[in-house]
N, C-alpha and C positions, 0 to 999 in steps of 0.2 A: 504494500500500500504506500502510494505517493504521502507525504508529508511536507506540510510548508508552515512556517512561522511567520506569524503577523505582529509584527510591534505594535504596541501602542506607544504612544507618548505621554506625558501628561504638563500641559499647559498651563502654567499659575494663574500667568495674566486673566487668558479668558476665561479660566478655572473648567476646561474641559480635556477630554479624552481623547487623541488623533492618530489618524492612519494615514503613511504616504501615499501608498500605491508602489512601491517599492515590492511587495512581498508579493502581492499578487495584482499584475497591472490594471490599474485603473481604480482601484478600492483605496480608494481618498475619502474616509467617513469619520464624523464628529461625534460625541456625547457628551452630556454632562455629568454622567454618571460611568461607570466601567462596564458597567451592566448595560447602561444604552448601548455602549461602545460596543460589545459582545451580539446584541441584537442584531444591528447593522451589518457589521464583518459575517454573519451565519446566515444573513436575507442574500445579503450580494455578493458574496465569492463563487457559490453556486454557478450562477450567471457566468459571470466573468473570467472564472477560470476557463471554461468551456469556450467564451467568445474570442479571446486571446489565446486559446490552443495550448493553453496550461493543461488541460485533464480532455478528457474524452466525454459526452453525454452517458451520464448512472456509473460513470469509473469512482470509486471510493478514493477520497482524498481528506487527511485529516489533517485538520485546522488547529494550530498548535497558537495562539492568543497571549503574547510575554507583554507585560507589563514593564517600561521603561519610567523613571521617574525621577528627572534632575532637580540639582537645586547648588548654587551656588552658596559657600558659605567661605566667609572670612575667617583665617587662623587666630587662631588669640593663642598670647601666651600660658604656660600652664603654674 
């Protein structure tokens, strides 16, 4: 079975959850929860692996969803 990993990201400013399209072309989708984010990536990779010739129509491909989460912090002494 194919296997592909989808980043997420997570965004301070807008305070939401993002996907490039990177992982599987064209799957550029937003949340504001992780759980939306989750939603989204399992409605449309379906589609779009197939349309981009990533997978084959009914070929099993499983969706691996890593959670990325930056944050800049300044050192302080100890």
């Amino acid at each position: 079975m194919k296997s592909i990993t989808v980043t997420a990201n997570w965004d301070a400013e807008s305070r939401s959850w993002w996907t490039e399209g990177d992982d599987v072309p064209g799957l550029c989708v937003q949340g504001a929860t992780f759980e939306e984010l989750l939603e989204a990536v399992f409605a449309l990779a379906p589609e779009l692996l197939v349309a981009n010739g990533a997978a084959r129509e009914g070929e099993q491909v499983e969706i691996i969803v890593a959670a990325a989460h930056r944050k800049t912090v300044e050192a302080a002494a100890a």
